[in-house]
TORTI-679265 format. One line per field, with one value per residue (C-alpha): z, y, x; residue number from 1; residue in one letter. Coordinates in steps of 0.25 Angstrom, whole numbers. Layout:
N
z [Z; ...]
y [Y; ...]
x [X; ...]
nr [NUM; ...]
rest [A; ...]
END
This chain:
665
z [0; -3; 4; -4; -2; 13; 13; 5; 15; 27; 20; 17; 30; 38; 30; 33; 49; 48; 42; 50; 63; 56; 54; 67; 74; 66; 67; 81; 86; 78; 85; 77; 76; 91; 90; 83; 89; 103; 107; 120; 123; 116; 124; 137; 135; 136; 122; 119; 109; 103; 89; 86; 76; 78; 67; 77; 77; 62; 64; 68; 82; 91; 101; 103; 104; 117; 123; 120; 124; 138; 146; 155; 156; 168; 162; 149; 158; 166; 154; 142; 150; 152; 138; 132; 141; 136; 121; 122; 130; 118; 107; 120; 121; 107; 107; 116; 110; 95; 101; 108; 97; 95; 110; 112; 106; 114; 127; 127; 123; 133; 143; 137; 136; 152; 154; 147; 154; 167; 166; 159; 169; 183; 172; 174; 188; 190; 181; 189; 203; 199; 193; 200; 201; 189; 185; 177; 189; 198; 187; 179; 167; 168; 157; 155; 166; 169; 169; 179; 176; 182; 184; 177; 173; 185; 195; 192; 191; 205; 210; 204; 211; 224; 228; 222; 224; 235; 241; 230; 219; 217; 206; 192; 179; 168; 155; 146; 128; 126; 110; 106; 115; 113; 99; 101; 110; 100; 91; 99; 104; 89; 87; 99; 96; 80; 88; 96; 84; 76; 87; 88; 73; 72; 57; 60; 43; 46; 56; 47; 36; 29; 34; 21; 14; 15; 20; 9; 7; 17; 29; 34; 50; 61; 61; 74; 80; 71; 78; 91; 88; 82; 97; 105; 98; 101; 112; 117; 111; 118; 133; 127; 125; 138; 145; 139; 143; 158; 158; 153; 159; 163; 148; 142; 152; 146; 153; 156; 168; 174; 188; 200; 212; 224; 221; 208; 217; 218; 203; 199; 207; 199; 185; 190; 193; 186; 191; 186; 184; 171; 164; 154; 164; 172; 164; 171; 164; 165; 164; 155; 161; 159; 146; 140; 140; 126; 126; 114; 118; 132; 128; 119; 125; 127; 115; 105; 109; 108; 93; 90; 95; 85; 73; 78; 77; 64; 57; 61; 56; 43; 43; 46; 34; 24; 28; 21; 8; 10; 17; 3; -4; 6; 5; -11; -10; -6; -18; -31; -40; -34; -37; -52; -54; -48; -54; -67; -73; -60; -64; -69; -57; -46; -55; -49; -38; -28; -31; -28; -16; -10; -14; -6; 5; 8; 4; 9; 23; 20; 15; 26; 36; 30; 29; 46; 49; 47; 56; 70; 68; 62; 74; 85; 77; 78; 94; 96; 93; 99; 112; 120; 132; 131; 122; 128; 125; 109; 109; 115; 105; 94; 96; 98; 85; 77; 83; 77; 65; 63; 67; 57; 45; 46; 51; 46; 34; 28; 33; 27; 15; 6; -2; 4; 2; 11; 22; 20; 23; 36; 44; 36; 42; 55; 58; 47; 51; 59; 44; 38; 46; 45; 30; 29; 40; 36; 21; 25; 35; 25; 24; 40; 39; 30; 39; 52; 44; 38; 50; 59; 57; 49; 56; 68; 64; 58; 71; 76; 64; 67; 49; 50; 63; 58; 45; 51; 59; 49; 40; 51; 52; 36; 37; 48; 59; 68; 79; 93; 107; 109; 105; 101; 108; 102; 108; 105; 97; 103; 95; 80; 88; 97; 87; 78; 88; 92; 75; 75; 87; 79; 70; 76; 84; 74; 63; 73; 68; 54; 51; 62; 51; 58; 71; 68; 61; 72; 83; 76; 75; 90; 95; 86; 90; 104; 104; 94; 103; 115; 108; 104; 116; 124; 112; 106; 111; 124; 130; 130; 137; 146; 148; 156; 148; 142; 130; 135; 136; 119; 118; 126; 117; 104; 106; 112; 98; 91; 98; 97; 81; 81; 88; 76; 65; 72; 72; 57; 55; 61; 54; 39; 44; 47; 62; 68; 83; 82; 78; 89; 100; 94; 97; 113; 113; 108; 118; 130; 123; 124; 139; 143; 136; 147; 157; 155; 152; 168; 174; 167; 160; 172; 175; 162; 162; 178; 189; 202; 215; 221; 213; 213; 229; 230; 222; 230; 243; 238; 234; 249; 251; 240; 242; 230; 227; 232; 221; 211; 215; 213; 199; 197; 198; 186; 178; 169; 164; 149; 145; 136; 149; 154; 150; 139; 135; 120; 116; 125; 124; 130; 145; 148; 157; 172; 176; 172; 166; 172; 185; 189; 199]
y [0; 12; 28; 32; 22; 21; 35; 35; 24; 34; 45; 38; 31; 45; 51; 42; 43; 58; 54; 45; 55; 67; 58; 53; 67; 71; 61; 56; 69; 66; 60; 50; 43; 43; 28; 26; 35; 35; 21; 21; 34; 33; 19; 26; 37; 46; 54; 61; 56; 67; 70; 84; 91; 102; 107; 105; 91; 90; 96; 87; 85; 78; 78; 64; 64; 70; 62; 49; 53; 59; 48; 41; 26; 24; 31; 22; 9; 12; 13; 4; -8; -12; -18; -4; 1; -8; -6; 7; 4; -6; 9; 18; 3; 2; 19; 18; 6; 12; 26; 21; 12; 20; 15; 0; -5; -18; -15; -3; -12; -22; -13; -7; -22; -22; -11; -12; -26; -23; -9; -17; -28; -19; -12; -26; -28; -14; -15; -28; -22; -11; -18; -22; -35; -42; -56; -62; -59; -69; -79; -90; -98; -113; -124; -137; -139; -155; -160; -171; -182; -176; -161; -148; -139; -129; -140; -145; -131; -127; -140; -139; -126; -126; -138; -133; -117; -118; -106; -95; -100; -92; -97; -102; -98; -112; -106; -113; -114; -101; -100; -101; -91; -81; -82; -78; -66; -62; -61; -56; -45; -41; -41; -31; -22; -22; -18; -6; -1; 1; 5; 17; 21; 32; 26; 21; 18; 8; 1; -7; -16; -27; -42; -49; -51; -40; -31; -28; -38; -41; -35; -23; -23; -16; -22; -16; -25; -36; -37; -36; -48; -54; -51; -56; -70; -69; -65; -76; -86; -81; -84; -97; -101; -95; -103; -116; -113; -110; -123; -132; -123; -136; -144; -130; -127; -129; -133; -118; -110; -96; -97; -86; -85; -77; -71; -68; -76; -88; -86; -86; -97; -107; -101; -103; -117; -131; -135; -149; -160; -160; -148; -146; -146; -134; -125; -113; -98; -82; -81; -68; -54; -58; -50; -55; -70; -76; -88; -95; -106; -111; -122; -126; -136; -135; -143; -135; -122; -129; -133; -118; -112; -121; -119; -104; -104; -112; -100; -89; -95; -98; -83; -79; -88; -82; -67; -68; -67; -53; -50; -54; -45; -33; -36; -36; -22; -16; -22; -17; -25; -35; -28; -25; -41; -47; -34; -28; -22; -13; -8; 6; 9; 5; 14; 24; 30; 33; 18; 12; 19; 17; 3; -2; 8; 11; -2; -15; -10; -7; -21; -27; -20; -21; -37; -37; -29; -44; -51; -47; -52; -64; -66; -63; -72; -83; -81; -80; -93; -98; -102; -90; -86; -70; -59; -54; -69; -69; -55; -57; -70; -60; -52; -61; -67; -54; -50; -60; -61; -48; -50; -61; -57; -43; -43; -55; -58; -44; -46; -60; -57; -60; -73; -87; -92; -80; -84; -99; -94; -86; -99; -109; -101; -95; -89; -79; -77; -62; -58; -63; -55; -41; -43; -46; -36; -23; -25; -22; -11; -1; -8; -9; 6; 7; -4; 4; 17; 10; -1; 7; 23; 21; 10; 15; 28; 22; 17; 29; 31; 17; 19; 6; 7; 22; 17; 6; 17; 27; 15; 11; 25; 25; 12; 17; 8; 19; 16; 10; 15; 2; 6; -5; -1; -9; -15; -12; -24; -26; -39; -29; -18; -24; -34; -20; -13; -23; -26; -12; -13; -27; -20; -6; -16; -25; -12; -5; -9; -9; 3; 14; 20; 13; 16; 30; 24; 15; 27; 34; 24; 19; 34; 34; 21; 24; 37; 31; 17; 28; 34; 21; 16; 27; 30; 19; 4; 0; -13; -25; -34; -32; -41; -34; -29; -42; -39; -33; -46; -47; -35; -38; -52; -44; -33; -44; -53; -40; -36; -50; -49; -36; -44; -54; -44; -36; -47; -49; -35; -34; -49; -43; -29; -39; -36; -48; -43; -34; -46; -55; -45; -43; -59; -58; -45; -57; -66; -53; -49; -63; -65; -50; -55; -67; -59; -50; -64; -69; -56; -49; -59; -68; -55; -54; -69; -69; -58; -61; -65; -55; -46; -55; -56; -40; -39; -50; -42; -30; -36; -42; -26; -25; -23; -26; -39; -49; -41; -45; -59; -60; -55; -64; -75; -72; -64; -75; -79; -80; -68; -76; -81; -68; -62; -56; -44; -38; -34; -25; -35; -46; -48; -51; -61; -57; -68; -75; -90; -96; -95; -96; -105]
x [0; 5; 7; -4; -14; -11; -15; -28; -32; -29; -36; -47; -49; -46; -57; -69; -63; -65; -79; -84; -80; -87; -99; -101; -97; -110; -119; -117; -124; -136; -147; -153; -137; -137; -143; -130; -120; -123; -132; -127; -132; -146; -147; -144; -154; -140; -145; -156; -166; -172; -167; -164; -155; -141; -133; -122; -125; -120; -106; -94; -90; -81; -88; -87; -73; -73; -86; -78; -66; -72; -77; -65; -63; -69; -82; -80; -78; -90; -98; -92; -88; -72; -73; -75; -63; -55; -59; -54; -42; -39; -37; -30; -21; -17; -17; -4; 2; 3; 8; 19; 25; 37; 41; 45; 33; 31; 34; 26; 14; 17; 16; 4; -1; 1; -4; -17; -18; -17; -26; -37; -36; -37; -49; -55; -54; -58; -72; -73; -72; -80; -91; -107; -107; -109; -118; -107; -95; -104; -108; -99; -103; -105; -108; -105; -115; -118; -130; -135; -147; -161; -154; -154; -142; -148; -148; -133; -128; -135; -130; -116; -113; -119; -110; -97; -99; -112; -105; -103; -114; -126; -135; -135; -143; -143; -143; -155; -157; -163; -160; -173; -177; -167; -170; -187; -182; -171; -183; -193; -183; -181; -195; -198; -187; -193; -207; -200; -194; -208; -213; -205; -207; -214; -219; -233; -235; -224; -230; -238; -235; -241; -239; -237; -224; -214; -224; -231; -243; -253; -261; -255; -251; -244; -230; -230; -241; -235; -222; -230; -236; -226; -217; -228; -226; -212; -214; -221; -213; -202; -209; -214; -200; -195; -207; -204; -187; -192; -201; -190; -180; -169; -171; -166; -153; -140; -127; -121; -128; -123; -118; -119; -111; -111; -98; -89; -78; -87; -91; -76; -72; -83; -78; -63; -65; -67; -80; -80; -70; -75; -71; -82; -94; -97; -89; -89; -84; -87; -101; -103; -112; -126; -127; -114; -121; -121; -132; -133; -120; -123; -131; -118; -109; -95; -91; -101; -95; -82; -85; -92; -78; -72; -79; -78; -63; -64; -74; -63; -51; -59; -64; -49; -44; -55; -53; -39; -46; -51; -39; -32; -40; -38; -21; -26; -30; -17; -8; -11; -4; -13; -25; -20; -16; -29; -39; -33; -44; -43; -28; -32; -41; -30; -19; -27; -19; -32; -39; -25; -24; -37; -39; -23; -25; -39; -48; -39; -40; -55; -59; -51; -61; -72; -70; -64; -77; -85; -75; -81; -94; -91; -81; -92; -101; -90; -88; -103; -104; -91; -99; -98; -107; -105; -106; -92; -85; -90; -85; -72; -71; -72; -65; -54; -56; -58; -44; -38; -45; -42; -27; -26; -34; -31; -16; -10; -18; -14; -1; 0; -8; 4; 4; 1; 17; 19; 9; 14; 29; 25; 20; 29; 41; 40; 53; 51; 37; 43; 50; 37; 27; 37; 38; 22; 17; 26; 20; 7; 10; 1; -10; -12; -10; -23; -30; -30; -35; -46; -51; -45; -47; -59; -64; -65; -71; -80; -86; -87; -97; -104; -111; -117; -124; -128; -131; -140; -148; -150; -156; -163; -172; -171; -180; -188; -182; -178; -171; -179; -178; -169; -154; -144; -132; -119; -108; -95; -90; -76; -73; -72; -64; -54; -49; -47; -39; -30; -29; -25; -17; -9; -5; 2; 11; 13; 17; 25; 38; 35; 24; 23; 17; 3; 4; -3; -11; -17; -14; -25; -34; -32; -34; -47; -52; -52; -59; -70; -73; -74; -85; -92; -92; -97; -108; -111; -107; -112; -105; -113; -105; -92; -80; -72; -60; -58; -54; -42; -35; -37; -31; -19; -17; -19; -7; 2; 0; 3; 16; 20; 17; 24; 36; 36; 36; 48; 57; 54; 54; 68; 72; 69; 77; 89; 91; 91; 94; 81; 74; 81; 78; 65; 62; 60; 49; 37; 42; 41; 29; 23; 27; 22; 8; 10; 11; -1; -11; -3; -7; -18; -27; -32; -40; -48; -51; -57; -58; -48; -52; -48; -57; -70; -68; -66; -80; -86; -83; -89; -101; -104; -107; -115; -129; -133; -126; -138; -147; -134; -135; -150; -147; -138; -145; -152; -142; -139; -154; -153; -161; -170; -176; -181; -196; -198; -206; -207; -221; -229; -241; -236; -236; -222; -217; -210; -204; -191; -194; -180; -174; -159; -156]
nr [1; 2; 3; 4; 5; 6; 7; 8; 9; 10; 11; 12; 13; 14; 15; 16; 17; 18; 19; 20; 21; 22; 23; 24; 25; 26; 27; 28; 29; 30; 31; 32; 33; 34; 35; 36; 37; 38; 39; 40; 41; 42; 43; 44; 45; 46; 47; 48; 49; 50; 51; 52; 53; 54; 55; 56; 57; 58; 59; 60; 61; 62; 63; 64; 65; 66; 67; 68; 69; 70; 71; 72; 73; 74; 75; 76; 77; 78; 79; 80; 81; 82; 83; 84; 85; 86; 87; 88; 89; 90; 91; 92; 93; 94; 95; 96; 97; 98; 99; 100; 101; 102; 103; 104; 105; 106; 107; 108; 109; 110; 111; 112; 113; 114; 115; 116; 117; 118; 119; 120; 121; 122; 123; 124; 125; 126; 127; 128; 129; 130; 131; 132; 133; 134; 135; 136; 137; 138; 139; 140; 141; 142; 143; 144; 145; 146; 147; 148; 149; 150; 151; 152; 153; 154; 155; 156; 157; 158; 159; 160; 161; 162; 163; 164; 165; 166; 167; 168; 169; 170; 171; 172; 173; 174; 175; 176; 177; 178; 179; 180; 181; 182; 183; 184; 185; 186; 187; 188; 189; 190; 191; 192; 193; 194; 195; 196; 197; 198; 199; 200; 201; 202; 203; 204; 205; 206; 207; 208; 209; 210; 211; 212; 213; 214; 215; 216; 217; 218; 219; 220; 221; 222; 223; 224; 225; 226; 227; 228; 229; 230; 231; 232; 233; 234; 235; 236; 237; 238; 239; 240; 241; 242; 243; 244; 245; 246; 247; 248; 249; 250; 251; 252; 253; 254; 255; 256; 257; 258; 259; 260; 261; 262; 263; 264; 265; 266; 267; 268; 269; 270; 271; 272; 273; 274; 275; 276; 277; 278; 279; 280; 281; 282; 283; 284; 285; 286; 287; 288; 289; 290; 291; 292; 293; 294; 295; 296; 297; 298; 299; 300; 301; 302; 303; 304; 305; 306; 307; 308; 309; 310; 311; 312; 313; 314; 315; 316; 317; 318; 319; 320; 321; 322; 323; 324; 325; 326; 327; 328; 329; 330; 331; 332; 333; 334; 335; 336; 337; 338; 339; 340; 341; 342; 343; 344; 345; 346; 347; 348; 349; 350; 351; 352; 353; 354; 355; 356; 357; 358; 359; 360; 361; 362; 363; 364; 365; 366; 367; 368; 369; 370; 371; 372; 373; 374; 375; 376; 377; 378; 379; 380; 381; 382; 383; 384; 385; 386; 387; 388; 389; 390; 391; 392; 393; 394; 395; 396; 397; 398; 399; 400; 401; 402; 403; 404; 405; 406; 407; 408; 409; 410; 411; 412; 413; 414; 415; 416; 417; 418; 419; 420; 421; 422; 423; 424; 425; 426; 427; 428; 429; 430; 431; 432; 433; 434; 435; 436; 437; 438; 439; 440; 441; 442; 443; 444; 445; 446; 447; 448; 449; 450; 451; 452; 453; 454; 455; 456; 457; 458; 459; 460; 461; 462; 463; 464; 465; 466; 467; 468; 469; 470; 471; 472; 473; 474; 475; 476; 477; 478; 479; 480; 481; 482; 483; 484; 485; 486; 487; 488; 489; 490; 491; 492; 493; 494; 495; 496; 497; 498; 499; 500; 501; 502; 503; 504; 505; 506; 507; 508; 509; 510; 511; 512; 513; 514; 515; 516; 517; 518; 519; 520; 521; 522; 523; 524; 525; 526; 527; 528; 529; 530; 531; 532; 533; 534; 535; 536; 537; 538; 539; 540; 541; 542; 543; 544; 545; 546; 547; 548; 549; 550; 551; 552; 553; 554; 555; 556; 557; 558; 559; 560; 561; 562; 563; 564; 565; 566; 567; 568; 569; 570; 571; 572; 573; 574; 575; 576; 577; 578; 579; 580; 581; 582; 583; 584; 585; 586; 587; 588; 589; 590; 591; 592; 593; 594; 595; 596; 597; 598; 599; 600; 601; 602; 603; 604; 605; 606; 607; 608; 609; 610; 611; 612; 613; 614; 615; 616; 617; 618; 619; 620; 621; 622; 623; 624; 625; 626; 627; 628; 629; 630; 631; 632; 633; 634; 635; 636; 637; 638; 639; 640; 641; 642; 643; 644; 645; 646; 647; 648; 649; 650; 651; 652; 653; 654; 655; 656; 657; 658; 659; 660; 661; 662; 663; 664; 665]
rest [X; X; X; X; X; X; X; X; X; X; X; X; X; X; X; X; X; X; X; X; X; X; X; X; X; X; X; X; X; X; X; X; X; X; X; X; X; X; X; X; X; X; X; X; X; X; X; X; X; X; X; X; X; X; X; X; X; X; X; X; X; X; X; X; X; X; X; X; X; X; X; X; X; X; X; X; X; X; X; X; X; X; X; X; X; X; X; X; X; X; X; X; X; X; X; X; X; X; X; X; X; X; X; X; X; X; X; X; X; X; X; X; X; X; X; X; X; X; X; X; X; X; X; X; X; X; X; X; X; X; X; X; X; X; X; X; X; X; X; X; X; X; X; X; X; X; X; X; X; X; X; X; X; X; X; X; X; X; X; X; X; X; X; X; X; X; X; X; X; X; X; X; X; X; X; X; X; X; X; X; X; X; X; X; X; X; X; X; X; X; X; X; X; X; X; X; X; X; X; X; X; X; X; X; X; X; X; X; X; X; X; X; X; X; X; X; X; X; X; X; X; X; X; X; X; X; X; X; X; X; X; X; X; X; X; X; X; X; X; X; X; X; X; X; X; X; X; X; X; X; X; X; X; X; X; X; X; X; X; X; X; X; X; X; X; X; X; X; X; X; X; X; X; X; X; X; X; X; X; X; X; X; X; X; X; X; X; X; X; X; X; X; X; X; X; X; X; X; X; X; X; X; X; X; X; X; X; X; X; X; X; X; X; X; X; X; X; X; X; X; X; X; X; X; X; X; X; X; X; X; X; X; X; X; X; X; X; X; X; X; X; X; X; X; X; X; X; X; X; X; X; X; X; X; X; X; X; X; X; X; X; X; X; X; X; X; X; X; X; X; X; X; X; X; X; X; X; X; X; X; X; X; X; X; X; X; X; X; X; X; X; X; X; X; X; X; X; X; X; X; X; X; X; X; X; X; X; X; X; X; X; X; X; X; X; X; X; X; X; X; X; X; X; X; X; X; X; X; X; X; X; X; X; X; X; X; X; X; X; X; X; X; X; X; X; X; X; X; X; X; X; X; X; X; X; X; X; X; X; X; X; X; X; X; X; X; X; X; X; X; X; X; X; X; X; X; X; X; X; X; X; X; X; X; X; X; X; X; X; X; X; X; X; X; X; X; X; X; X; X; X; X; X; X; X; X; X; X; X; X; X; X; X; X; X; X; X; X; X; X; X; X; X; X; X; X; X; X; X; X; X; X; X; X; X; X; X; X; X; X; X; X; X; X; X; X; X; X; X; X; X; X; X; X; X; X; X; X; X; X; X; X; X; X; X; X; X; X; X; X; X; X; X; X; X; X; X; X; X; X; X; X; X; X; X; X; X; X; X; X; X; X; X; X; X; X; X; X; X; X; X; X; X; X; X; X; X; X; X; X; X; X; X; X; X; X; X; X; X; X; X; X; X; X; X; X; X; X; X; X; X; X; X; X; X; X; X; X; X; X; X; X; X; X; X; X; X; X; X; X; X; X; X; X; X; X; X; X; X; X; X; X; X; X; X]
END
């Protein structure tokens, strides 16, 4: 790639940043995008809903700059959750790294790597300390659960846990099949909310239509009415089915239960233990927060989630091998001659100076995104049906397989996108494998420069713009939709946006000997990044679910995988410049790298995996002067009911049902 193109690609990437900045400082302060803009605030009633015009309101601002900057972390962690915190942390992290590369790079960033460590890990203990208590703290996950001739899973859990914890167990929830179920009251609650929303129209001619086919043959009716009825049906399916689950409530349990204790000790001493001689029965792990539980899986056994993580791994590599073919394509893009030899009735339009630059400069970066931006939804589709029981778990999964995904296919197939001998000769001969990767990773050096202006800069300017969810609105009113009273906050999708930053993060260590030409490049985008997420998170996402800064621990993994690749490269680097001292000395910093990484997992990572005793007993303590905590532990004993087994209320005509049809033990 050359000068030329690599500047058309900034240029053009620069300019749709400054658009999608002008745009959003515009149409942010108009009302009707506050749905889009600002859901948090329109969810919490913090906006005022009336619509009204000001010619102020169509001028440029940067207002928002300020009011996301403002708030202090504290106030952030208050109100975004520790995972939020330590988004952001992830851009201010990486800032600090990239600014001091002219220092000596790796101990600089091991130190940073400890020091992030161990500030995210007192974070932790700190949130923990400072938290209510919390259903899931008191609770662990069991499965596996034996069942005995003549008894049910409720009696063999009770009876389990009275004799081997009689002095810390609390109670138990069995969790029952409620697919079918689920799936009437997924409908119904589609149905209602499609009621709500005609409802609120102000239209009364499009109320009616006809009940024939496609709306245009038959009797004319009042959709509204229609769907009424059409809800009180479901409706009543739905408490048919919830009758028949509590009539039969023992044939329809399955072998995983949630089990309460009187204290987070007593629960972390069951989920510490082996509770059987046989390992595979009474499997005990984390129980997720009430919320965060993903239902579909607990009546799997453990050899069917062992074959669904399987045939999961199998479907990633195979998307992995078969995302080389556009990453061919994209690597075609940026050589010309290539272009010319496989397209030569396209020779006189790539002469042009201004096509040639934009197609090497601007549009292989573009494609590339454009086919990554399909990789973490097929990745959270994978880890949703891996077997997990939370929300948090599949997306954790996800995000690590996007990362490396990403890592692969986006780093080492465009660095290895030469000919296949080429990639033969690079595992058939190992010890050339540090020249190999200099020689492969410094030709490419340009077009990383274009791909963290386009996914980077105009990626990430382009979320503060959100087009699709704005386009989706303003077709929504164009339709006559409109928008309900309910608003749909989104979550932030951590498993897209972490494996992006560390990506970016990859490749300013691993090009810091052989093209500090980027390091600017990604300076600019981590300073943006971390202004923009601050004013998504405090406008726009809302946390669903909260893992208590553990993604940090992935974030950790990923840089120390980079500075050892950087390692690597250096020796070949410095092997292909003929010093072989640099190159020998060069040898021991992978090896220190590696055993400072050993040290961090020995003295940080036991924290992220479970809470110490000394911090459970501490909050135990607490809690015996807490007036509020036998109101905590009648809660908890239903905490963990499978929301399909509540009553249920959708239409207005329908006398709803009070009481609950299960009851935990």
């Amino acid at each position: 790639m050359i000068l030329s193109a690599l500047l058309t690609s900034v240029g053009i990437n620069l300019g749709l940043c400054f658009l999608f900045f002008t745009l959003y400082s515009v149409l942010r302060k108009q009302p009707w995008n506050r749905y889009v803009y600002a859901p948090r605030s329109v969810s919490a009633k913090k906006t005022q809903t009336e619509d009204h015009f000001n010619l102020e309101s169509l001028l440029p601002s940067t207002g928002w700059v300020k009011r996301a900057w403002q708030p202090s972390e504290a106030d952030l962690l208050d109100s975004l959750g520790l995972d939020a915190v330590v988004f952001l942390r992830s851009f201010i992290f990486r800032l600090w790294i990239h600014f001091s590369a002219a220092y000596v790079f790796t101990g600089v960033v091991c130190y940073f790597l400890y020091r992030e460590y161990k500030y995210v890990s007192g974070k932790r203990i700190a949130f923990f300390h400072s938290s209510k208590p919390q259903p899931h703290h008191f609770t662990i996950l069991v499965r596996g659960i034996p069942l005995s001739y003549g008894s049910s899973y409720t009696e063999s859990v009770e009876s389990f846990f009275t004799e081997y914890h009689p002095s810390t167990y609390l109670s138990h929830y069995v969790v029952h099949r409620t697919r079918k179920l689920r799936s009437l009251i997924s409908k119904a609650e589609k149905l209602q909310r499609r009621v709500r929303r005609l409802k609120s129209e102000n239209q009364t001619q499009q109320r009616y239509r006809r009940d024939g086919f496609l709306g245009l043959f038959g009797q004319r009716i009042n959709i509204v009415d229609y769907y009424e009825k059409k809800l009180e049906n479901l409706e009543g399916k739905v408490r048919l089915e919830q009758s028949s689950l509590s009539t039969q409530a023992s044939a329809e349990e399955v072998s995983a239960a949630f089990v309460s204790f009187k204290s987070r000790y007593g629960a972390a001493i069951a989920l510490s233990m082996q509770q059987s001689v046989n390992p595979t029965q009474w499997v005990t792990e984390e129980a997720p927060e009430p919320h965060d539980v993903h239902w579909p899986f607990f009546s799997s056994s453990i050899m069917e989630i062992w074959v669904c993580k399987l045939v999961v791994i199998i479907l990633s590599v195979l998307l992995i091998v078969f995302f080389v073919i556009p990453v061919l394509i994209v690597q075609g893009l940026t050589h010309l001659d290539q272009l010319e030899t496989w397209f030569p009735f396209l020779k006189s339009i790539l002469s042009m100076p201004f096509v040639s630059q934009v197609i090497t400069g601007y549009l292989p970066s573009l494609i590339l995104q454009l086919f990554l931006s399909f990789v973490p939804p097929i990745m959270k589709i994978f880890s949703s049906v891996e077997g997990y029981f939370s929300y948090s778990e599949i997306i954790k999964s996800a995000c690590t397989k996007v990362l490396w995904f990403t890592i692969w296919n986006t780093f080492f197939a465009n660095v290895l996108s030469g000919s296949a001998l080429y990639r033969v000769r690079l595992f058939l001969e190992p010890k050339k494998i540090p020249r190999l990767l200099a020689e492969a990773v410094s030709g490419q050096a340009t077009f990383f420069i274009a791909y963290v202006v386009t996914s980077g800069w105009t990626s990430v300017a382009s979320e503060l713009f959100r087009l699709i969810p704005l386009v989706c609105c303003y077709f929504k009113r164009l339709v006559g939709k409109g928008i309900g009273e309910e608003v749909d906050v989104p979550s932030i999708p951590y498993h897209s946006n972490i494996p992006k930053v560390l990506l970016f993060g990859l490749i300013g260590i691993t090009y810091f000997l052989l093209a500090p030409l980027i390091l600017p490049f990604l300076l600019v985008y981590f300073c943006m990044a971390y202004l923009i997420f601050r004013n998504q998170l405090l406008n726009v996402y809302e946390p669903k679910c909260e893992t208590g800064g553990k993604f940090w621990p992935i974030v950790h993994d990923s840089t120390i995988f980079s500075l050892v690749l950087m390692h690597i490269i250096a020796i070949g680097v410095f092997g292909l410049k003929k010093l072989a001292l640099a190159s020998a000395l060069t040898i021991p910093l992978p090896i220190l790298t590696l055993l400072f990484n050993e040290y961090c997992r020995k003295r940080f990572l036991p924290i992220f995996r479970a809470y110490p005793a000394e911090c459970l007993m501490k909050k135990d303590r607490e809690d015996q002067n807490n007036p509020m905590i036998v109101d905590f532990f009648d809660k908890l004993v239903t905490s963990y009911k499978d929301p399909a087994l509540s009553p249920i209320q959708y239409s207005e005509s329908t006398d709803g049902y009070n009481s609950p049809l299960l009851h935990s033990a």
